[in-house]
C-alpha positions in Angstrom: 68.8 -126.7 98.7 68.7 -128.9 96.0 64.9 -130.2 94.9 64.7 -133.9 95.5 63.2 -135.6 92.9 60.7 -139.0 92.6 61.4 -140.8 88.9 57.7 -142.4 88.8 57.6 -145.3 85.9 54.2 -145.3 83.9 51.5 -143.2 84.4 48.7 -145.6 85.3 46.8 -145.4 88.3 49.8 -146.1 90.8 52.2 -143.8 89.0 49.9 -140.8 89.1 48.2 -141.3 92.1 52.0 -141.7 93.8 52.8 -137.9 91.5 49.8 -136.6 92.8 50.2 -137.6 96.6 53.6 -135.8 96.3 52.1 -132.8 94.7 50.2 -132.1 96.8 51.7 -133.5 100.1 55.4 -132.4 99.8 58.1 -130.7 97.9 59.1 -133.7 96.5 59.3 -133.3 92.3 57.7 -136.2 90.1 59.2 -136.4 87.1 57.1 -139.3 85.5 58.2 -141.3 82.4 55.7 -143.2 80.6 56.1 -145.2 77.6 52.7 -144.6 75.8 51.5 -141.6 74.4 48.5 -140.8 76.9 48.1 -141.2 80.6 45.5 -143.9 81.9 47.9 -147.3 81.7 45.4 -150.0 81.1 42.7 -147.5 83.0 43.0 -145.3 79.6 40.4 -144.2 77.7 40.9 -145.3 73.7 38.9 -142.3 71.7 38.3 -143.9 68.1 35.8 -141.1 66.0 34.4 -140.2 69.4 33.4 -143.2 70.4 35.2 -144.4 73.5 37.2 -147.9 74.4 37.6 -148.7 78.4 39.9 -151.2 78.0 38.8 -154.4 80.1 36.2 -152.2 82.4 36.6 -150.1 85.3 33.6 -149.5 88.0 34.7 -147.1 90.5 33.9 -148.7 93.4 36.5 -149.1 96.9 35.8 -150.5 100.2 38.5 -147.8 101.0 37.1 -144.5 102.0 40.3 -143.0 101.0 40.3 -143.9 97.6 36.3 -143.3 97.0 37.0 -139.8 98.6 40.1 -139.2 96.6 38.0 -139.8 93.4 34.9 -137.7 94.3 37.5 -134.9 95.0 38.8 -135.9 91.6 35.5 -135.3 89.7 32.2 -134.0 91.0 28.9 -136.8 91.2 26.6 -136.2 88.9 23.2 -134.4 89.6 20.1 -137.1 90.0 17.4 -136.1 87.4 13.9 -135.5 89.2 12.3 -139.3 89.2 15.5 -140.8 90.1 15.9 -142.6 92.7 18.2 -140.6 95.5 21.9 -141.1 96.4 23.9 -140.6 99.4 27.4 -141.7 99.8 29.0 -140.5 102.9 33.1 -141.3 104.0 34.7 -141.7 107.1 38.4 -141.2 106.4 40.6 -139.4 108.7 38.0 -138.2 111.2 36.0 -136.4 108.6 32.8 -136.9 107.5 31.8 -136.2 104.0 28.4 -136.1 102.5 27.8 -135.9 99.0 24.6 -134.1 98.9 26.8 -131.1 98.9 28.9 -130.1 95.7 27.4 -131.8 92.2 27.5 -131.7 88.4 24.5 -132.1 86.0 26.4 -133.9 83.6 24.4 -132.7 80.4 26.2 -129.4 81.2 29.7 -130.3 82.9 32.1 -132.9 81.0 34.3 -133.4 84.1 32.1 -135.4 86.4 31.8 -138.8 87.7 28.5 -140.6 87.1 26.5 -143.2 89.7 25.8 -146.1 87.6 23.9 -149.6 88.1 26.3 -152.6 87.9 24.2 -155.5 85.6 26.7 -158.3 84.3 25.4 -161.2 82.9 26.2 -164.7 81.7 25.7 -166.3 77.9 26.1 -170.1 78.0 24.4 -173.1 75.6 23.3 -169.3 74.3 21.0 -168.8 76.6 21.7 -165.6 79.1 21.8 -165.9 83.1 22.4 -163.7 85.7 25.9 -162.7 87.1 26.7 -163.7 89.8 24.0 -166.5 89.2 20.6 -165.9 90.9 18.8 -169.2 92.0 15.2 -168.3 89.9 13.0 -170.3 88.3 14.7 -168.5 84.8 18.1 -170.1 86.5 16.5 -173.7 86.9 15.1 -173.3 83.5 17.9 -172.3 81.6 19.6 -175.3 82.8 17.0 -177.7 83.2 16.0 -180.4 85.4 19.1 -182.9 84.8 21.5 -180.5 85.2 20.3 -178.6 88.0 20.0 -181.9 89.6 23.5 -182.8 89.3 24.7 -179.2 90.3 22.5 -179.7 94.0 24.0 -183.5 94.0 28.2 -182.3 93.1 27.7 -179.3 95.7 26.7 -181.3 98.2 29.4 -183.4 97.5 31.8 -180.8 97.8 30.6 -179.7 101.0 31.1 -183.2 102.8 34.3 -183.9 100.6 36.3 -180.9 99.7 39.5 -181.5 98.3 42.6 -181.0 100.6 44.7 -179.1 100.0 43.8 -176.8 97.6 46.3 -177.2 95.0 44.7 -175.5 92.0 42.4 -172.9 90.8 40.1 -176.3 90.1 40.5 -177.2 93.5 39.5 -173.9 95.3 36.4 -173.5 93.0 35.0 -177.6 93.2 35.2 -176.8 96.8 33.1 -173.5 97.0 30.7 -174.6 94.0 30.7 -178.2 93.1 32.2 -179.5 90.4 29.2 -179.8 88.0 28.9 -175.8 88.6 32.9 -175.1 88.1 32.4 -176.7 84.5 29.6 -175.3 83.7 30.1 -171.6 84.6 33.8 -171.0 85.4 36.8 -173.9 83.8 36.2 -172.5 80.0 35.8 -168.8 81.2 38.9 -168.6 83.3 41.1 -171.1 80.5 39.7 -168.8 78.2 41.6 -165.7 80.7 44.6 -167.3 81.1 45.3 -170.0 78.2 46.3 -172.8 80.3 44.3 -175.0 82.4 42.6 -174.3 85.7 44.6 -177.3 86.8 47.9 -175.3 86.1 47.1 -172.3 87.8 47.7 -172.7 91.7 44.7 -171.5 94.2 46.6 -168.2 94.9 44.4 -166.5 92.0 41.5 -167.9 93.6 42.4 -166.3 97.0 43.5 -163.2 95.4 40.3 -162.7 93.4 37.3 -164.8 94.4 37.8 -166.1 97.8 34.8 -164.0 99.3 31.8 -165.9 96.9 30.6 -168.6 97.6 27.0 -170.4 96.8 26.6 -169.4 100.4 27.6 -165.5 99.7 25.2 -165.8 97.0 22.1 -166.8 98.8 23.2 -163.9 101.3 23.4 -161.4 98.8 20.0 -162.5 97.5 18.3 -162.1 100.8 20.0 -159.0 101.6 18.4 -157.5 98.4 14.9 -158.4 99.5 15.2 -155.7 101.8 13.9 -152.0 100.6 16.7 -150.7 99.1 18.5 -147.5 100.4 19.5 -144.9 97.8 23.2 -145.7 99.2 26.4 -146.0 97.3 27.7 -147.7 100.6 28.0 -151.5 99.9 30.7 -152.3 102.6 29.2 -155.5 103.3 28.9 -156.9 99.8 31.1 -158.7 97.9 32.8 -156.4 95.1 31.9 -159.0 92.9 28.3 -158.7 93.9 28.3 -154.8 94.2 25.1 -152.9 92.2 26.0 -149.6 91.9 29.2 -147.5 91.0 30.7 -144.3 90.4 32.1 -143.8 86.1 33.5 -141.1 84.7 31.4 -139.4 82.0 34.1 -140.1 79.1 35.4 -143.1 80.6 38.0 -144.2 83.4 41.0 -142.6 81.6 38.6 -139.3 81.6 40.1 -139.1 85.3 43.4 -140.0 85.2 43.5 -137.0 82.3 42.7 -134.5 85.0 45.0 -135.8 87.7 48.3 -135.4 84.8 47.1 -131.6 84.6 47.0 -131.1 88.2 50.3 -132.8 88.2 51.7 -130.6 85.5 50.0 -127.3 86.8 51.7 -128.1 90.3 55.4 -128.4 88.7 55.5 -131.9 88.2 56.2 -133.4 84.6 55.2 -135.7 82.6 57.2 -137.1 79.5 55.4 -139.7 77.0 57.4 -142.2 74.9 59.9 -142.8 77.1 60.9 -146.5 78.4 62.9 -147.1 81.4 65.5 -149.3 80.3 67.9 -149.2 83.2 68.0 -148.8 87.1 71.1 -147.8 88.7 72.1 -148.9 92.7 74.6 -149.6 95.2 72.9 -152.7 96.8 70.8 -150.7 99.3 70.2 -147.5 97.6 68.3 -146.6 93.8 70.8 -143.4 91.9 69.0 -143.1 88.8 67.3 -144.4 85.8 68.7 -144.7 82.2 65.7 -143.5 80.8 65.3 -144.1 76.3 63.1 -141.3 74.5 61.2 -141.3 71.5 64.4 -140.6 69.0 66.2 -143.5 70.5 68.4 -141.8 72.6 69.1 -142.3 76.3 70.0 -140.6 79.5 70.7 -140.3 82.7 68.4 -139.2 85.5 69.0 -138.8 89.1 66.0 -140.8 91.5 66.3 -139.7 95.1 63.2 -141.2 95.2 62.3 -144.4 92.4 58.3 -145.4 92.1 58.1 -148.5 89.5 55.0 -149.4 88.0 56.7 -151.0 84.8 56.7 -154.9 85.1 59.0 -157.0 87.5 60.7 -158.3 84.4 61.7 -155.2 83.4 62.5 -153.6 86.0 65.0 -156.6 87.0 66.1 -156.7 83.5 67.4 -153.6 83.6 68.9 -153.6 86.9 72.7 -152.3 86.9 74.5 -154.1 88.3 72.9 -157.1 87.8 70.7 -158.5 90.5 71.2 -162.2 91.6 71.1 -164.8 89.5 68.6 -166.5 91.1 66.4 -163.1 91.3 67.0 -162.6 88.1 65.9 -166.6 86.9 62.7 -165.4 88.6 62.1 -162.2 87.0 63.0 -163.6 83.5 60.2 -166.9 84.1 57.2 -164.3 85.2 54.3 -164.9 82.9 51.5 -162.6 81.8 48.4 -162.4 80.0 47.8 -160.0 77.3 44.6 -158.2 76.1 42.6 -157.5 72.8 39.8 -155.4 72.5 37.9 -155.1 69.2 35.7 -152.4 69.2 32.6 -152.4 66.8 29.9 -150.0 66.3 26.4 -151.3 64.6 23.4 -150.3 64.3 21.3 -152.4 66.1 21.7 -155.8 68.7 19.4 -158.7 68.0 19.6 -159.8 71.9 16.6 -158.5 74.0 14.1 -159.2 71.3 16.3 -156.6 68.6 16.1 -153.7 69.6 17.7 -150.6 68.5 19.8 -148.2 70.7 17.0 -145.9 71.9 15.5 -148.9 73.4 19.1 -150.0 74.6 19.2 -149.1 78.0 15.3 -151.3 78.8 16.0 -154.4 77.0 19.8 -154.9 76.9 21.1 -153.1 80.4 24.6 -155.3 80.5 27.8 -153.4 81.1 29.6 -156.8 80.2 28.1 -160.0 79.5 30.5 -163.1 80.0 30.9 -165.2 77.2 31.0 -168.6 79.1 30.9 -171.1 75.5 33.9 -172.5 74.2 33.2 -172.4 70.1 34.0 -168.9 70.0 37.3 -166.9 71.2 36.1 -164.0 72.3 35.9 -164.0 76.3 33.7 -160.5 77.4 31.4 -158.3 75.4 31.2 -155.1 76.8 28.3 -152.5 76.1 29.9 -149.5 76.1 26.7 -147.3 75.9 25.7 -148.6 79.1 29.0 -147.8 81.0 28.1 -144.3 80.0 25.6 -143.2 77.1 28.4 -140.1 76.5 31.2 -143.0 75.3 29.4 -142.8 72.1 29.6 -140.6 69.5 26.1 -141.2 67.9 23.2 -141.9 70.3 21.4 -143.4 67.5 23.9 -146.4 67.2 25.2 -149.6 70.1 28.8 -149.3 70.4 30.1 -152.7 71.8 33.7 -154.1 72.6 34.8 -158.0 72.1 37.6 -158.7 74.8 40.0 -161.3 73.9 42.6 -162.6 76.3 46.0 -163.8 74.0 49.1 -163.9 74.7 51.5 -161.4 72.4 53.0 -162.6 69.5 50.4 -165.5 69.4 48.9 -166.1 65.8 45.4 -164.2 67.1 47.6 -161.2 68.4 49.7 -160.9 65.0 46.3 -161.2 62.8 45.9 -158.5 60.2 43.6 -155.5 61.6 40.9 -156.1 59.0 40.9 -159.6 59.8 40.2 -159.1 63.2 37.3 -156.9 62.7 35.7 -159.4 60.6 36.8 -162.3 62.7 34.8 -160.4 65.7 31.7 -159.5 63.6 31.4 -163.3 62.7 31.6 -164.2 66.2 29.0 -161.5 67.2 26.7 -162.8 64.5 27.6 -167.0 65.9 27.0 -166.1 69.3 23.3 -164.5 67.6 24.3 -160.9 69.6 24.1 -159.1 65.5 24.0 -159.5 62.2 27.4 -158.8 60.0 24.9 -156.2 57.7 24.7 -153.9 61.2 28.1 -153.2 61.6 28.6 -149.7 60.8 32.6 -149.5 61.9 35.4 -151.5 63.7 38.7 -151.2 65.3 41.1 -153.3 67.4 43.4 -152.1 70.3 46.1 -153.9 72.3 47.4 -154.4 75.5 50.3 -156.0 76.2 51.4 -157.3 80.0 47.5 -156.8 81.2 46.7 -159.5 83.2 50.3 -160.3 85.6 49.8 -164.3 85.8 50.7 -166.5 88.2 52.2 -169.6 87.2 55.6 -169.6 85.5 58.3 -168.9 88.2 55.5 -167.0 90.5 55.8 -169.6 93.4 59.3 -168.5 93.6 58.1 -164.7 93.6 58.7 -164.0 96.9 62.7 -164.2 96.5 62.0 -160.7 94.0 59.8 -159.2 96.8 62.9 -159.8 98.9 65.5 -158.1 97.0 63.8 -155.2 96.2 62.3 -154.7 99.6 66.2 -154.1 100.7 66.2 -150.9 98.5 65.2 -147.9 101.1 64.0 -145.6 98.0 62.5 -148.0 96.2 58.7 -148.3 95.9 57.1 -151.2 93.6 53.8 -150.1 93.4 50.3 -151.3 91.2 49.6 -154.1 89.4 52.6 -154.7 86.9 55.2 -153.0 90.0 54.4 -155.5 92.2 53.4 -158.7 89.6 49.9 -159.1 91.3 46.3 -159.2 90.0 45.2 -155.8 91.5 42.2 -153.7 91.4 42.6 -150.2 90.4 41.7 -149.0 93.6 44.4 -151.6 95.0 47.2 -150.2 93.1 46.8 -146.5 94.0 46.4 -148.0 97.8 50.0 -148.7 97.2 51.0 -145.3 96.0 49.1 -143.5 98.9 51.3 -145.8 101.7 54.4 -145.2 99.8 53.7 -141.6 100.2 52.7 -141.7 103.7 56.0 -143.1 104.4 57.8 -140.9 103.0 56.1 -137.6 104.3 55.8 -139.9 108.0 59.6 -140.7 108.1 58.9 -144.6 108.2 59.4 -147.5 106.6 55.8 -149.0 105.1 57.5 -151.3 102.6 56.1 -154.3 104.4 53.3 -152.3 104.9 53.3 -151.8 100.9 53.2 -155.7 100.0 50.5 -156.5 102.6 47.4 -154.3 100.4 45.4 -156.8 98.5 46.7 -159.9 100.9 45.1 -158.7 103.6 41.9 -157.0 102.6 38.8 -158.4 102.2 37.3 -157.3 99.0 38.7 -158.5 95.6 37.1 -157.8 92.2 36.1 -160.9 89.9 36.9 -160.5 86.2 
């Protein structure tokens, strides 16, 4: 009998985890075509002179025992150096109990392992740094001072009496959980910073998607929740995800992983193929046939999909419909808009926040892993700390190895600037914002990501008449961020790739099943 095959689009999270599921699940063949040259999507790792990019930032964290199981099985935890503080981290997934004491890596002496990390974000405003989420401490009330913290207790208040019905816009759904004196001070520039337009512009779905659990009151919890000894737990089911303190991380980075799942994939029979774009899907109404698939030379083909897993985005995967979906599927796909991403990496020799210290002294006076860049005379949105993700993402010990984040949109007069421009563009920015001096910077690059952030505004409030077309395909499974045109996590989007694998090896249909992850759940990330 004929081998049926799955053609998987992109090897992100989704794509592999959906290959990988099949693997090792059925005797299904993944044939995965991915348009980039390494596997990873925007959870790749960017190696530049062996120092190491994670684009946008990627704690490995899941309310889903599956998916913090499937990981751990991935890589190995690290060994805990005598002095540190213990770790247990213990799963209840499919009647099975697993303990992490067991199995572990000392990563000094094992490169594939997955490190437990402390989660410390913080906030730079008026240039003067504040805790993230905000902490209500004298340091708080300082920063601000007595006028404005005044106001903020007077406009929460307010909110609280008065909220705004209905919730309309992002504005809306924030005044009404934080005030409106908080909302300007520490979210509208941020999040118009994100996505380019107004917070009036973008509806209160994003909100719902991504922030709805915090709250002033969520923040007072989680403050009084940490007053209590702490455990030596991984297990944070009852915080927030934006309010989460410890995480798993790859020792080279999150693409470190998805690198390991491709060569299970591969050593299993599945395959892989790298610059090659999807440019056509072929039906009968009800059914997917194949993909037209274009490789690196220019030439196309024609592959037969008993099976079709798209993580490529909605527009393109519309677009290339053949024949043509409906116009009025189509007039949706086409109006989709999205956010795209720059990163420009720069390597110095020392930071002069935390009283300029150098990098030995990194990890005790400057312990970010990303510090939000809340004031609006400067572009750049996020400055990551790479050293503190993991101290092996950098080549040289001896040296800080930071990443400016910038949210554009592609083709935009930022995203077409000359590489050299942009290096010096984020130096001068670093050196405004008083985070280093231009004379420290020892080396730069730039890397960029189109379709990162899926927005929605454009035609999204007409989304749902896409979700209904290509829920009538019975072999067709939209799956992670881009497949399905929502603002998933990473753990969200291989959630998807897991159900559309249980339905096929169950013999059901999940595909309502499949749109409900990230609607229903209760834990969203905030970034």
């Amino acid at each position: 009998m004929t081998q049926k095959i799955a053609v998987i689009v992109g090897a992100g999270p989704a794509g592999l985890t959906a290959a990988y599921e099949l693997v090792t699940r059925t005797d299904i063949k993944p044939v995965i075509f991915e348009a980039d040259t390494q596997v990873g999507g925007i959870s790749k790792t960017v190696n530049y002179k062996g120092n190491r990019i994670d684009i946008g930032g990627h704690r490995f964290f899941s309310k889903s025992d599956r998916v913090m199981e499937w990981w751990t099985h991935i890589l190995p935890l690290q060994v805990l150096k005598d002095g540190e503080e213990g770790l247990t981290i213990t799963y209840h997934h499919r009647q099975r109990e697993v303990d992490t004491h067991g199995p572990a890596a000392d990563p000094d002496q094992v490169d594939e392992v997955m490190l437990v990390r402390n989660r410390v974000s913080r906030i730079l405003y008026d240039r003067k740094m504040y805790d993230y989420p905000l902490k209500f401490s004298l340091q708080t009330f300082a920063n601000l001072g007595a006028l404005r913290t005044a106001k903020i207790v007077a406009s929460y208040a307010k909110a609280r009496l008065n909220p705004i019905k209905p919730e309309r816009t992002l504005r809306d759904f924030i005044v009404n959980r934080f005030g409106q004196e908080l909302y300007a001070t520490f979210f509208r520039d941020y999040t118009e910073k994100v996505w380019g337009v107004p917070c009036e512009d973008i509806p209160a779905d994003w909100g719902a998607q991504r922030i709805k659990g915090v709250s002033i009151t969520g923040l007072i919890k989680n403050m009084l929740r940490k007053l209590k000894p702490a455990t030596g737990s991984l297990s944070q089911k009852d915080t927030e995800t934006s309010l989460i303190e410890r995480f798993l991380y790859p020792k080279h980075g999150p693409g470190q992983l998805w690198e390991v799942v491709a060569r299970e994939i591969e050593a299993r029979g599945g395959e892989i193929h790298y610059r090659n774009f999807v440019s056509g899907i072929s039906h009968d109404g009800a059914h997917i046939s194949g993909a037209t698939v274009t490789g690196p030379d220019g030439e196309t083909r024609e592959v037969k999909a008993d099976y079709l897993f798209s993580s490529m985005p909605i527009t393109e995967l519309i677009g290339g419909w053949a024949p043509p979906a409906p116009a009025e599927v189509r007039e949706v796909a086409e109006g989709l808009s999205y956010r795209d991403f720059m990163t420009v990496g720069i390597l110095l020799k020392r930071l002069k926040l935390g009283g300029g210290t150098d990098a030995r002294g990194l990890a005790d006076k400057v312990p970010d892993n990303w510090i939000y860049i809340q004031d609006n005379d400067v572009k750049v949105g996020r400055l990551q700390i790479f050293n503190n993700w993991s101290p092996y993402l950098v080549a040289d010990p001896d040296t800080i190895w930071v990443g400016l984040e910038y949210f554009v949109n592609e083709g935009d007069e930022f995203w077409t600037m000359e590489e050299e421009a942009l290096k010096q563009f984020g130096a001068a920015e670093l050196e405004k914002l008083g985070v280093a001096d231009p004379a420290d910077v020892l080396d730069a690059v730039v890397v960029r990501t189109k379709k990162a952030y899926p927005a929605y505004f454009g035609t999204y409030d007409r989304f749902k008449e896409v979700e209904t077309y290509t829920r009538q395909f019975d072999n067709l499974f939209c799956v992670g961020r881009n497949g399905m045109h929502r603002y998933n996590n990473q753990d969200h989007s291989m959630l998807t790739a897991m159900i559309a694998v249980d339905g096929i090896v169950d013999g059901r249909d999940v595909r309502e099943e499949l749109w409900d992850i990230n609607t229903e759940e209760e834990y969203h990330e905030s970034k």
